[in-house]
N, C-alpha and C positions, 0 to 999 in steps of 0.2 A: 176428448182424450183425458183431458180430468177425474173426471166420472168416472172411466173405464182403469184406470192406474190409482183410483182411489185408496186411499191406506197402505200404500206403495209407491211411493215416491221415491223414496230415500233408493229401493232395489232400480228403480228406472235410473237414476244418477250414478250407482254401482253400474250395471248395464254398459252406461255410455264412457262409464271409466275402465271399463274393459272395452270399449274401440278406442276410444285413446289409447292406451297401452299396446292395443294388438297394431295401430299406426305407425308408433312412435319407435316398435321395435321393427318394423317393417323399414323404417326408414334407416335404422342402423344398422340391418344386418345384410342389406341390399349390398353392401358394398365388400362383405365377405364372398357373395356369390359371382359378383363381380369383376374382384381380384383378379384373377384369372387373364382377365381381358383389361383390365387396367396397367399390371404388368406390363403386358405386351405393349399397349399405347406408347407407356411413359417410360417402359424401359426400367422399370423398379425389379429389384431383387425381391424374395421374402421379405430378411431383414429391412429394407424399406418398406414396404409394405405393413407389417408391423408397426414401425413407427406410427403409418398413418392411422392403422386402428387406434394407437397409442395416445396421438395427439384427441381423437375423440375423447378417448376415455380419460385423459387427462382434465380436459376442459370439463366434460360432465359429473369428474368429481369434487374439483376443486370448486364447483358452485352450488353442489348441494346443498350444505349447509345456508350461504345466504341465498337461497332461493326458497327453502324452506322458512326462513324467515320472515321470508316477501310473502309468502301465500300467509306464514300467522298475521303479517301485519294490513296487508289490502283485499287479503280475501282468495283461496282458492280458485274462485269463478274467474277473475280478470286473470288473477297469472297462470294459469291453466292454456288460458284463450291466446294467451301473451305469448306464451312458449310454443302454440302452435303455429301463429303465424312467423314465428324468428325460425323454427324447426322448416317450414316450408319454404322459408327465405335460402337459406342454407343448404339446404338438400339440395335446391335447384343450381347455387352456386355452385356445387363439387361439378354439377355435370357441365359449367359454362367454363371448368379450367382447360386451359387452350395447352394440349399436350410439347409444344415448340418450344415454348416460352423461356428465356433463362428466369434461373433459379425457380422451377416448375414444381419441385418439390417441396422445396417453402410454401409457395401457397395452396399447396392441396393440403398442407400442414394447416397450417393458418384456418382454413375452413371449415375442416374438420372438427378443431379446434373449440370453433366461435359455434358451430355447430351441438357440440359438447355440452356448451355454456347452454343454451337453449332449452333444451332436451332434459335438464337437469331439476328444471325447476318440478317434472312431472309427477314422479312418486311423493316426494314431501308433500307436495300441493295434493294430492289424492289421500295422503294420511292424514293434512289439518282436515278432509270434508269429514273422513271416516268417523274422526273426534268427535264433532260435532254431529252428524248423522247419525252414527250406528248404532247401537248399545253395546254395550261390552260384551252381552254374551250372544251375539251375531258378528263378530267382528273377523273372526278365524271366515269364514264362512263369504264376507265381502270382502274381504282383502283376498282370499281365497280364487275367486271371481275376474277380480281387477289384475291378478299375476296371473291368471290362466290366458289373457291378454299378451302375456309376454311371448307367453306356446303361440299360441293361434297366427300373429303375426311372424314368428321367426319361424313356423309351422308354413304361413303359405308364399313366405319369402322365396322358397327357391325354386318351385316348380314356377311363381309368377314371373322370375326374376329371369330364370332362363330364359322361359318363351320372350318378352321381353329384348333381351339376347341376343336371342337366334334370330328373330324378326326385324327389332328397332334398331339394334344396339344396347350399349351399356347405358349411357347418358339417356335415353329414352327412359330406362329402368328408374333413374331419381326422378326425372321430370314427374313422371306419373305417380311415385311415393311423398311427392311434392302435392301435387294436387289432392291425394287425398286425406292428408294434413289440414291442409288448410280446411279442409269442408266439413272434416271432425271436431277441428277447434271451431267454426261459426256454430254447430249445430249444440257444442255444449255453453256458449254464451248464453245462446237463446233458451235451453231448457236447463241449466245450474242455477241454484243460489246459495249463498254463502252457510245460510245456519236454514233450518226444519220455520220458524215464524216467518222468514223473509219470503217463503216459497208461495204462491197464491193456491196451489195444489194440496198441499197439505192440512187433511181435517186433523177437528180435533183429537180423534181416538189414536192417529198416527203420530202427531205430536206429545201426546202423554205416554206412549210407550219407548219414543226415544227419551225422555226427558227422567222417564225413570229408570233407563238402561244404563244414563253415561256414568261412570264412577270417579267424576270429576266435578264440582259445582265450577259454573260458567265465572270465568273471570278474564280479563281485560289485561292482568298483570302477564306478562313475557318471562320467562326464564331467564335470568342473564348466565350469559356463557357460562361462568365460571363454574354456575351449579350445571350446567348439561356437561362438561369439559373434568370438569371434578369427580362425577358419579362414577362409581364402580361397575356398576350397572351397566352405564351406556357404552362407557367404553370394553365391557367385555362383549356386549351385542355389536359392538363394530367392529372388535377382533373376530369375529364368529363370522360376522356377513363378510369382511376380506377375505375369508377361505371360500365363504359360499360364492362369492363373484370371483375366485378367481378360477374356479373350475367350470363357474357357469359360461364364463368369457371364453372356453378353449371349445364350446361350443357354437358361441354365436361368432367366434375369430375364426378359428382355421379347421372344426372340424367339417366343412365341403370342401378346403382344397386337402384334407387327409385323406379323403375316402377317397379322393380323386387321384394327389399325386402320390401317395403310397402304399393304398388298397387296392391303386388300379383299377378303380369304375369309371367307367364313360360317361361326359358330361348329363347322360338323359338318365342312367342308371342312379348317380349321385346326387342328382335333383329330388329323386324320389327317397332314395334312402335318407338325406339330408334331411327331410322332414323327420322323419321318428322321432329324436328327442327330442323336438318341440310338439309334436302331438303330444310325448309322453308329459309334457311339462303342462299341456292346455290342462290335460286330464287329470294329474295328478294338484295342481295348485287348487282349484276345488273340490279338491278329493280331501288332500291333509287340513282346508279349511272347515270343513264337516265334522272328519274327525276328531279337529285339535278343539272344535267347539264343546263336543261332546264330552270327550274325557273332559274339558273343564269343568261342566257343569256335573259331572259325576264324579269326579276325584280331584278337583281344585288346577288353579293356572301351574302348579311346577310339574303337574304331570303332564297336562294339556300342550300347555302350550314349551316349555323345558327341556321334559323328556323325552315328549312324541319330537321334535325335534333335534335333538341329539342322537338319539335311537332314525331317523330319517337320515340325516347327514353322514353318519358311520354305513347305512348300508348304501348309500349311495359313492361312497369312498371304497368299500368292498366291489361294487359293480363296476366301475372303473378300471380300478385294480385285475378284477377277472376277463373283463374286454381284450387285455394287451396279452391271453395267454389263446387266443381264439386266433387259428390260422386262417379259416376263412372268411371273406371280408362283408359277407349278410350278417353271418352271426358275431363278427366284433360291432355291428352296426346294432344288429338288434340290442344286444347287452348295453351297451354306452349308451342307448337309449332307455334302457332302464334305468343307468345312473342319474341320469337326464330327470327322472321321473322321478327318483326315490330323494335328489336332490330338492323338487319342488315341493313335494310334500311337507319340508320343514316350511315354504317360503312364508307364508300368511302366520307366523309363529314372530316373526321376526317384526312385523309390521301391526300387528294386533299388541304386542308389549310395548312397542314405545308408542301406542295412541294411548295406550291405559296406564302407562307412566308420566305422560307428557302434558295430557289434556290440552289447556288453550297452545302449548308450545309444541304439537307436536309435528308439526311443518320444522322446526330446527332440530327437532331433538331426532327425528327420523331422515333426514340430511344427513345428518354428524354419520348416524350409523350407516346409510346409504354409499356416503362419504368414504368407508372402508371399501363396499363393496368393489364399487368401480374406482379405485386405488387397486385392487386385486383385478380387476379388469384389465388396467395401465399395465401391471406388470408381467400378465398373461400374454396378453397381446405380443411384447417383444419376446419377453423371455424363453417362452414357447417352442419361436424355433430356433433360440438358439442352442438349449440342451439338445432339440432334437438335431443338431447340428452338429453336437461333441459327441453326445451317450445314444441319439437314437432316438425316433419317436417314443418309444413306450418309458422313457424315460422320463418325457414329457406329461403324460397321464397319469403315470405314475405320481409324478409330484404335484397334481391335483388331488389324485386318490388321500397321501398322507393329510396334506391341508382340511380334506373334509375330515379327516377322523380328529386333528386338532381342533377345528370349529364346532365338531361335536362336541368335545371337552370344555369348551369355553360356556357351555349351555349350562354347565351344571353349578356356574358360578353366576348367575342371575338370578335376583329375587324378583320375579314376575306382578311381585304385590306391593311393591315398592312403589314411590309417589316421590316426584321430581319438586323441591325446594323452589320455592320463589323469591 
C-alpha cells in the first residue's frame, strides 16, 4: 500500500478527511430527516424541535475554538479519533432517550448538546493537518475535498435515513450513523499522523514539496488569544462564516420538513429532492477549491481566494432569493439547490486563509472563525420558523438570502497575506 500511494500521502489523509466529514454530517443531519417522526414520539412542536437542533449547534460552537486548540496542542490524529468515538457515544445516546420520561425534553437537550461538544473538535482538527500537510498553493483544492464531505453525507442522509425509517425506525437511523463513526475514527488512527516526517509512508521527494509549499516556518510557539481575538482579519472571516452557516444551517435544519410541510411532497418524493443541495455542495466544494487555487496562483490570494468568494456568496444569496418567487415545488427545489452550490463554492476560501494565516495555530484560529458559523447555525435552527411563523416561509429564506450578500461584503475586508502575531 505504501508503494502504491507513494508520493501521495498527504491526498490519502485528505481522502479519509472527506469520510470523516461525509460521517460526521451524516450524523447530524439524520435528525432533521427525522423530525418528523420524533415530533410525533415525543410530542414536540417545531419550535421545540428547533431548540433541539439549537442545543447541537450550541454545543458545537461554543467548543470550536478550544477544540482547535487541542488538536494545535496534542495533535490532530488523537483528537480527530477522540471526537469520533464521543460522536458515536452520542448519537447512540439520542436514540436510547426513552420518549415517557418526565422532563424528556431536557435531555434530548442535554445530548444533543454533549453531542455538539464532540463533533466540534472536527474541522479545526482537519485545518491544523492541512497546515502542516498541504502547501499553500493546493490548499483551496484539499479543503475543497474535505467540505465536498459535507455534500456527500448530508447528500445520502435522506434517502439512507428514510429507508431506515420506513423499515427500522427512527432510533435504528442513529444507531447505524453511530456505528459508522466509530469505524471512520479507528480507521484514521491507524493511517493519520500528525506532521509529513512522523508518517513512515512518506519519501523523500513528497516531503520536500510540502516543506517548500507551507508559507509558515515550523514553530512550537501558539498564538495567544489576544493576537487571534484582536486581528481584523479573523474576526471579519467569522463575521463572513456566521452568514455562511447561517443559510447553510436552514439546509441541513428544516429544508426536508419544507419541501415536505409546505411544498407538499411526500415523504419518498422529498427524500429525493432533499438530496440536491447537498449533491450540489459535494460538487461544487471541489469545484471552487480548483478554481480558488487557480486564480491564486495566476492573480494572487485577494482575487483567489477574496473575491472568487464574495463574488460565490452574493450569487448564492441571489439563488435563494429567486427560489421563493418559483410556484412549483421541483423547481424551488432545483434552484435552492443552486444556492446550496454557489454557496459551497466560496467554502475551501474560508479554511485555506486561516491555515495560511495561522500556521502552527491554525486548529484555534479556524475554531474562532468556525465558531461564527455554527453560532449562525444556533440561530437558524430556532429563528427559522419562527419568522416563518409571523411573515411566512419565504421570509425565512429571504433572511438568509440578505446575510449572504453581507458575508460577501465582509470578504472584501480581509488581507488574505496577512500573518497572525505570536
Amino acid at each position: 500500500m505504501a508503494i502504491f500511494f507513494r508520493g501521495r500521502i498527504r491526498w490519502v489523509l485528505v481522502a479519509w478527511m472527506f469520510a470523516i466529514s461525509a460521517v460526521a454530517y451524516l450524523d447530524r443531519v439524520n435528525i432533521s430527516i427525522a423530525g418528523g417522526s420524533i415530533e410525533r414520539e415525543f410530542r414536540l412542536s417545531h419550535v421545540q424541535l428547533g431548540w433541539v437542533f439549537s442545543a447541537f449547534g450550541l454545543g458545537y460552537a461554543l467548543f470550536q475554538a478550544p477544540g482547535g486548540r487541542l488538536a494545535d496542542r496534542f495533535g490532530p490524529r488523537r483528537i480527530i479519533a477522540l471526537g469520533a468515538l464521543w460522536w458515536g457515544v452520542f448519537t447512540s445516546l439520542t436514540a436510547l432517550v426513552p420518549s415517557g420520561i418526565a422532563g424528556m425534553l431536557v435531555v434530548l437537550l442535554g445530548v444533543r448538546f454533549l453531542l455538539g461538544l464532540g463533533e466540534a473538535v472536527v474541522y479545526p482538527a482537519c485545518n491544523r493537518l492541512v497546515a502542516s500537510w498541504i502547501p499553500s498553493q493546493e490548499r483551496g483544492l484539499a479543503n475543497g475535498w474535505i467540505f465536498a464531505g459535507v455534500g456527500a453525507g448530508a447528500g445520502i442522509t435522506p434517502p439512507l435515513i428514510t429507508w431506515l425509517l420506513v423499515h427500522y425506525g427512527w432510533r435504528w437511523s442513529f444507531w447505524a450513523s453511530a456505528l459508522l463513526g466509530l469505524a471512520a475514527g479507528a480507521v484514521w488512527l491507524a493511517i493519520a499522523r500528525d506532521r509529513p516526517r512522523d508518517h513512515p509512508w512518506v519519501d523523500a521527494a513528497e516531503a520536500e514539496h510540502i516543506r517548500a509549499g507551507l508559507p509558515h516556518k515550523s514553530t512550537a510557539v501558539a498564538a495567544p488569544w489576544r493576537s487571534i481575538l484582536g486581528s481584523r482579519d479573523v474576526l471579519a472571516i467569522a463575521a463572513s462564516y456566521f452568514t455562511y452557516g447561517y443559510a447553510a444551517y436552514i439546509y441541513f435544519t428544516w429544508f426536508f420538513l419544507y419541501l415536505s410541510s409546505v411544498r407538499g411532497m411526500d415523504l419518498k418524493t422529498s427524500a429525493w429532492y432533499g438530496m440536491l443541495p447537498f449533491l450540489a455542495m459535494a460538487m461544487a466544494s471541489p469545484l471552487g477549491g480548483w478554481i480558488s487555487d487557480r486564480l491564486t496562483r495566476r492573480r494572487g490570494k485577494r482575487v483567489g481566494r477574496c473575491r472568487f468568494a464574495a463574488a460565490t456568496m452574493a450569487l448564492s444569496g441571489g439563488f435563494i432569493a429567486l427560489a421563493m418567487l418559483a410556484t412549483n415545488a421541483q423547481l424551488a427545489s432545483l434552484i435552492l439547490a443552486g444556492g446550496a452550490g454557489a454557496l459551497y463554492l466560496a467554502q475551501s476560501s474560508f479554511w485555506s486563509v486561516t491555515a495560511d494565516l495561522a500556521g502552527s495555530s491554525a486548529g484555534a484560529v479556524s475554531g474562532v472563525m468556525n465558531m461564527g458559523a455554527q453560532l449562525g447555525g444556533v440561530v437558524t435552527a430556532s429563528l427559522t420558523p419562527l419568522i416563518a411563523a409571523h411573515f411566512g416561509w419565504p421570509a425565512s429564506f429571504l433572511t438568509a438570502a440578505a446575510l449572504c450578500l453581507a458575508g460577501a461584503g465582509a470578504w472584501l475586508f480581509i488581507d488574505p497575506s496577512a500573518t497572525l502575531t505570536t
